[in-house]
N, C-alpha and C positions, 0 to 999 in steps of 0.2 A: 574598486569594483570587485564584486566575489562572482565564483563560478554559474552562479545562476542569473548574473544579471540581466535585467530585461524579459526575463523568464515567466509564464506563468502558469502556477503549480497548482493543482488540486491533491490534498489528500485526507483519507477518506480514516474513521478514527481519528478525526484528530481531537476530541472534546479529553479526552485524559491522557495519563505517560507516555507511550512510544510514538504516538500521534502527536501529540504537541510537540516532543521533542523534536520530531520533522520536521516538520511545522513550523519553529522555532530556528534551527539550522536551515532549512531552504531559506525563511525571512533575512536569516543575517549572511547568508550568498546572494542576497539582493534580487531574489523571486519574488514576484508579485502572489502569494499563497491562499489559496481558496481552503478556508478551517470546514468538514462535513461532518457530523456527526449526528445521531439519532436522538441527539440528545442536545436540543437545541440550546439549552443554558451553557451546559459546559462546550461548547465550539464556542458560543458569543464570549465566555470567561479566557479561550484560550486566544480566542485573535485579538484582544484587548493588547497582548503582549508583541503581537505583531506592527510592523511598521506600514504595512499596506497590504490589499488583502479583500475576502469579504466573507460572508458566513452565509454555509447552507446548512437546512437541514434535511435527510432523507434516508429510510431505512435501507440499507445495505441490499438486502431481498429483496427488496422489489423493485424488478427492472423500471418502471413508469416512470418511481422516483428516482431512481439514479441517472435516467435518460432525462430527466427534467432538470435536475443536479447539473449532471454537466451542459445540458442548454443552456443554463440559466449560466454558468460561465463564461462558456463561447461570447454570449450575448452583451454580458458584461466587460470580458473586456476585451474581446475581441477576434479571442485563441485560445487554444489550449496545450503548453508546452511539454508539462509534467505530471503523470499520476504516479501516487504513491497508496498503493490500497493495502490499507492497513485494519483488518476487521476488530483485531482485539479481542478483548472478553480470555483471554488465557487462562485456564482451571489448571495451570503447573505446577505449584507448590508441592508441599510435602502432603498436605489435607484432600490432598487431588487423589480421583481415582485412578488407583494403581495396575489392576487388574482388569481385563475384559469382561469379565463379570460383574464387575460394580461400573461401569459404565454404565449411565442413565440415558433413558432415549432423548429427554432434552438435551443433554449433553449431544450423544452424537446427533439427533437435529439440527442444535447451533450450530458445532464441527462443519455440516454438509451444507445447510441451509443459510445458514447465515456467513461463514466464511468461503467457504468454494462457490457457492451462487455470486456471492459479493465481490470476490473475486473478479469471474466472469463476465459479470455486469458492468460493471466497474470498468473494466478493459476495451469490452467493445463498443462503449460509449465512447470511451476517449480514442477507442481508433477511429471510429464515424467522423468526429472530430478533428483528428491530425492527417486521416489521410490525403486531404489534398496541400498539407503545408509543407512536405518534404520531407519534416523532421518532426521527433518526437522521443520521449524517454516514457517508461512504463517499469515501475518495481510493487513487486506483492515481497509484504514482510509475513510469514508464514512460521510458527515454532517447529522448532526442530527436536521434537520429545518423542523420540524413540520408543521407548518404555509404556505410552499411553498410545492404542489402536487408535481413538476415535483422531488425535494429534497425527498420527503416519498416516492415516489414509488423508489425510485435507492434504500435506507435504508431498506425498508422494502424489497425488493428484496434480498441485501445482509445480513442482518441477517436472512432470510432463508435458500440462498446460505451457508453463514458459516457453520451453525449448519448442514448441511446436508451434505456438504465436512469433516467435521469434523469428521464426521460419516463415510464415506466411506474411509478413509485413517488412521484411528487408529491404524488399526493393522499393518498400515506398520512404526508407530515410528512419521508421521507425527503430529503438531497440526495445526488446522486452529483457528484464531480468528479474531475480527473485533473492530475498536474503530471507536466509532462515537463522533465526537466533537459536542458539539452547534455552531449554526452560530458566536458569539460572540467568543467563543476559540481559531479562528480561527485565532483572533488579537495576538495569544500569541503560534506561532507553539513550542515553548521548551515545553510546557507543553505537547500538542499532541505528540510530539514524546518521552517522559517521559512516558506516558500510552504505546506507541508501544514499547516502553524498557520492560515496567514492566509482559507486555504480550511475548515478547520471552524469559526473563528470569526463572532461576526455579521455581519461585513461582505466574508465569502465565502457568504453566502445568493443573492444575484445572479449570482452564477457557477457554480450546480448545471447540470452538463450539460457544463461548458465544462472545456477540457483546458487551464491556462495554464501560461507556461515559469516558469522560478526568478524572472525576475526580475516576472512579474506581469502578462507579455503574454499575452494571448486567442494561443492558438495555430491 
Protein backbone atom coordinates (compact mmCIF):
# COMPACT_ATOMS: atom_id res chain seq x y z
CA UNK A 1 0.00 0.00 0.00
CA UNK A 2 1.65 3.64 -0.96
CA UNK A 3 0.65 6.90 0.43
CA UNK A 4 -1.97 7.61 -1.89
CA UNK A 5 -3.96 4.60 -1.78
CA UNK A 6 -7.48 4.69 -2.44
CA UNK A 7 -6.84 8.05 -3.47
CA UNK A 8 -8.20 9.94 -6.44
CA UNK A 9 -6.05 12.38 -8.27
CA UNK A 10 -6.46 14.80 -10.91
CA UNK A 11 -3.55 16.41 -12.56
CA UNK A 12 -3.59 18.99 -15.02
CA UNK A 13 -0.36 18.98 -17.65
CA UNK A 14 0.07 15.90 -17.50
CA UNK A 15 0.32 14.91 -21.57
CA UNK A 16 4.49 15.57 -21.30
CA UNK A 17 7.57 15.79 -18.39
CA UNK A 18 6.70 17.10 -15.04
CA UNK A 19 2.97 16.16 -15.56
CA UNK A 20 3.54 12.57 -16.21
CA UNK A 21 6.03 12.40 -13.96
CA UNK A 22 3.18 13.14 -11.31
CA UNK A 23 1.13 11.30 -12.76
CA UNK A 24 3.36 8.45 -12.76
CA UNK A 25 4.49 8.82 -8.84
CA UNK A 26 0.78 9.42 -7.67
CA UNK A 27 0.04 5.97 -9.88
CA UNK A 28 2.76 4.02 -8.07
CA UNK A 29 1.38 5.51 -4.41
CA UNK A 30 -1.55 3.71 -5.52
CA UNK A 31 -3.95 6.92 -6.60
CA UNK A 32 -6.47 6.33 -8.88
CA UNK A 33 -4.88 9.44 -11.39
CA UNK A 34 -7.06 11.44 -13.87
CA UNK A 35 -4.13 12.28 -16.95
CA UNK A 36 -5.70 16.29 -18.39
CA UNK A 37 -4.10 17.72 -20.97
CA UNK A 38 -4.92 20.06 -23.90
CA UNK A 39 -3.53 17.82 -25.92
CA UNK A 40 -5.51 14.91 -25.96
CA UNK A 41 -3.01 12.32 -27.64
CA UNK A 42 -0.21 12.99 -25.35
CA UNK A 43 -2.53 12.53 -21.79
CA UNK A 44 -4.03 9.25 -23.74
CA UNK A 45 0.04 8.26 -24.46
CA UNK A 46 0.80 9.14 -20.72
CA UNK A 47 -2.09 7.09 -18.89
CA UNK A 48 -1.17 4.18 -21.22
CA UNK A 49 1.74 3.92 -18.43
CA UNK A 50 -0.65 4.21 -15.56
CA UNK A 51 -2.30 1.28 -13.84
CA UNK A 52 -5.76 2.85 -13.43
CA UNK A 53 -7.00 6.08 -14.12
CA UNK A 54 -8.82 7.85 -17.01
CA UNK A 55 -8.14 10.64 -19.50
CA UNK A 56 -9.54 14.28 -20.02
CA UNK A 57 -9.10 16.52 -22.20
CA UNK A 58 -9.53 20.41 -21.61
CA UNK A 59 -7.86 23.91 -22.05
CA UNK A 60 -6.40 25.19 -18.80
CA UNK A 61 -8.21 28.87 -19.72
CA UNK A 62 -11.19 28.08 -19.97
CA UNK A 63 -13.12 27.87 -16.79
CA UNK A 64 -16.35 25.65 -18.83
CA UNK A 65 -13.76 23.20 -19.62
CA UNK A 66 -12.07 22.63 -16.51
CA UNK A 67 -15.50 22.84 -14.49
CA UNK A 68 -16.47 19.98 -16.99
CA UNK A 69 -12.92 18.40 -16.32
CA UNK A 70 -13.40 18.02 -12.93
CA UNK A 71 -17.32 16.97 -13.42
CA UNK A 72 -16.54 14.52 -15.44
CA UNK A 73 -14.18 13.03 -12.56
CA UNK A 74 -16.44 13.43 -9.62
CA UNK A 75 -18.76 11.56 -11.96
CA UNK A 76 -16.65 8.95 -12.72
CA UNK A 77 -15.50 7.90 -9.91
CA UNK A 78 -17.00 9.29 -7.44
CA UNK A 79 -14.77 11.99 -5.69
CA UNK A 80 -12.14 13.92 -5.94
CA UNK A 81 -9.11 13.64 -3.52
CA UNK A 82 -6.15 15.30 -5.33
CA UNK A 83 -5.14 18.21 -7.69
CA UNK A 84 -2.01 18.73 -8.87
CA UNK A 85 -2.09 21.90 -11.34
CA UNK A 86 0.64 21.76 -13.35
CA UNK A 87 0.27 24.25 -16.56
CA UNK A 88 3.74 23.76 -18.19
CA UNK A 89 4.92 25.29 -21.23
CA UNK A 90 8.28 26.70 -19.22
CA UNK A 91 10.39 29.07 -21.79
CA UNK A 92 13.54 28.75 -19.02
CA UNK A 93 16.43 27.71 -20.85
CA UNK A 94 19.24 29.50 -21.80
CA UNK A 95 17.34 30.59 -25.53
CA UNK A 96 14.57 32.05 -23.05
CA UNK A 97 14.06 35.67 -22.83
CA UNK A 98 16.36 37.12 -20.59
CA UNK A 99 15.34 40.77 -20.27
CA UNK A 100 11.97 42.57 -19.81
CA UNK A 101 12.26 43.82 -23.03
CA UNK A 102 12.39 40.83 -24.98
CA UNK A 103 9.64 39.42 -23.37
CA UNK A 104 6.82 38.80 -25.98
CA UNK A 105 3.27 39.54 -25.25
CA UNK A 106 2.46 35.87 -25.94
CA UNK A 107 4.69 35.04 -23.68
CA UNK A 108 3.47 37.17 -20.83
CA UNK A 109 -0.27 36.17 -22.07
CA UNK A 110 0.50 32.52 -21.58
CA UNK A 111 2.51 33.54 -18.08
CA UNK A 112 -1.10 35.29 -17.05
CA UNK A 113 -3.60 33.44 -19.05
CA UNK A 114 -2.79 30.35 -19.31
CA UNK A 115 -0.80 29.60 -16.07
CA UNK A 116 -2.58 31.83 -13.26
CA UNK A 117 -6.21 31.53 -14.85
CA UNK A 118 -5.23 27.71 -14.93
CA UNK A 119 -4.19 27.87 -11.90
CA UNK A 120 -7.40 29.48 -10.47
CA UNK A 121 -9.57 27.46 -12.31
CA UNK A 122 -8.27 24.60 -11.64
CA UNK A 123 -8.56 25.07 -7.83
CA UNK A 124 -11.86 26.23 -7.39
CA UNK A 125 -13.34 23.41 -9.22
CA UNK A 126 -11.76 21.07 -7.17
CA UNK A 127 -12.78 22.86 -4.14
CA UNK A 128 -16.67 22.90 -5.29
CA UNK A 129 -15.72 19.47 -5.36
CA UNK A 130 -14.06 18.47 -1.92
CA UNK A 131 -15.77 20.69 0.04
CA UNK A 132 -18.40 18.60 1.42
CA UNK A 133 -15.84 15.46 1.76
CA UNK A 134 -13.74 16.80 4.71
CA UNK A 135 -10.68 16.35 3.18
CA UNK A 136 -8.73 17.19 0.27
CA UNK A 137 -4.99 18.18 -1.01
CA UNK A 138 -4.42 20.88 -3.71
CA UNK A 139 -0.41 21.65 -5.11
CA UNK A 140 0.20 24.20 -8.07
CA UNK A 141 3.87 23.52 -9.42
CA UNK A 142 4.91 27.10 -10.45
CA UNK A 143 8.90 27.96 -11.89
CA UNK A 144 10.72 29.59 -9.68
CA UNK A 145 12.93 31.95 -12.32
CA UNK A 146 13.84 34.93 -10.72
CA UNK A 147 15.57 36.46 -13.50
CA UNK A 148 12.53 36.36 -16.13
CA UNK A 149 9.42 39.23 -15.09
CA UNK A 150 6.87 37.47 -16.93
CA UNK A 151 8.12 33.89 -14.56
CA UNK A 152 7.88 36.16 -10.99
CA UNK A 153 4.74 37.78 -11.53
CA UNK A 154 2.84 34.14 -12.20
CA UNK A 155 5.22 32.88 -8.64
CA UNK A 156 4.68 35.55 -6.92
CA UNK A 157 1.10 35.72 -7.77
CA UNK A 158 0.52 32.04 -6.69
CA UNK A 159 2.34 31.91 -3.49
CA UNK A 160 -0.17 34.69 -2.53
CA UNK A 161 -2.85 32.72 -4.11
CA UNK A 162 -1.80 29.67 -1.91
CA UNK A 163 -1.30 31.05 1.41
CA UNK A 164 -4.66 32.80 0.96
CA UNK A 165 -6.68 29.56 -0.36
CA UNK A 166 -5.00 27.82 2.31
CA UNK A 167 -6.60 30.04 4.64
CA UNK A 168 -10.10 30.07 3.42
CA UNK A 169 -10.53 26.27 3.24
CA UNK A 170 -8.98 24.96 6.46
CA UNK A 171 -11.68 24.48 8.19
CA UNK A 172 -13.20 22.39 5.66
CA UNK A 173 -10.31 19.48 5.94
CA UNK A 174 -8.73 21.05 2.70
CA UNK A 175 -4.69 21.80 2.39
CA UNK A 176 -3.51 24.04 -0.30
CA UNK A 177 0.24 24.28 -1.22
CA UNK A 178 2.61 25.28 -3.90
CA UNK A 179 6.23 23.89 -5.23
CA UNK A 180 8.15 26.08 -7.09
CA UNK A 181 11.10 24.34 -9.02
CA UNK A 182 14.13 26.49 -10.31
CA UNK A 183 14.46 26.86 -14.10
CA UNK A 184 17.23 24.09 -14.07
CA UNK A 185 14.90 21.37 -12.04
CA UNK A 186 12.92 21.46 -14.45
CA UNK A 187 15.67 18.91 -16.49
CA UNK A 188 14.80 16.41 -13.69
CA UNK A 189 10.64 16.24 -13.27
CA UNK A 190 11.00 12.82 -10.64
CA UNK A 191 12.40 15.19 -8.31
CA UNK A 192 9.46 17.90 -8.91
CA UNK A 193 6.96 15.47 -8.42
CA UNK A 194 9.04 13.85 -5.19
CA UNK A 195 8.38 17.40 -3.54
CA UNK A 196 4.39 17.20 -4.75
CA UNK A 197 4.49 13.71 -2.99
CA UNK A 198 5.98 14.91 0.00
CA UNK A 199 3.36 17.85 0.13
CA UNK A 200 0.15 15.60 -0.08
CA UNK A 201 1.61 13.20 2.19
CA UNK A 202 1.27 13.35 6.08
CA UNK A 203 4.04 14.98 6.73
CA UNK A 204 3.35 17.91 4.27
CA UNK A 205 0.01 18.75 6.61
CA UNK A 206 2.29 21.59 8.19
CA UNK A 207 3.09 23.13 5.25
CA UNK A 208 -0.65 23.92 3.67
CA UNK A 209 -0.31 27.58 2.57
CA UNK A 210 3.35 27.40 2.01
CA UNK A 211 5.04 27.49 -1.43
CA UNK A 212 8.38 25.22 -1.06
CA UNK A 213 11.23 24.80 -3.69
CA UNK A 214 12.29 21.07 -4.97
CA UNK A 215 14.50 20.68 -2.64
CA UNK A 216 12.09 21.23 0.64
CA UNK A 217 12.83 24.91 1.43
CA UNK A 218 9.96 27.29 2.65
CA UNK A 219 10.15 29.63 -0.29
Amino acid sequence: MGSMDGKVALVTGAGSGVGIAVARMLDDEGATVAVLDGDSTGAELASRGLRRGMVVSADVSDPVQVDGAVRAVVDHFGRLDVLVTNTGGWDCGPAAAGSTMDITDEQWHEALGVRLDGTFYGTRAALRAMKGQGSGAIVTIVADCGHMAHHSAVEGAVRGFTAAVAGDVAPLGIRVGAVAPGCTDFLVPEDIAAAVLGLLGPDGAHLSGQTIKTRGTVA
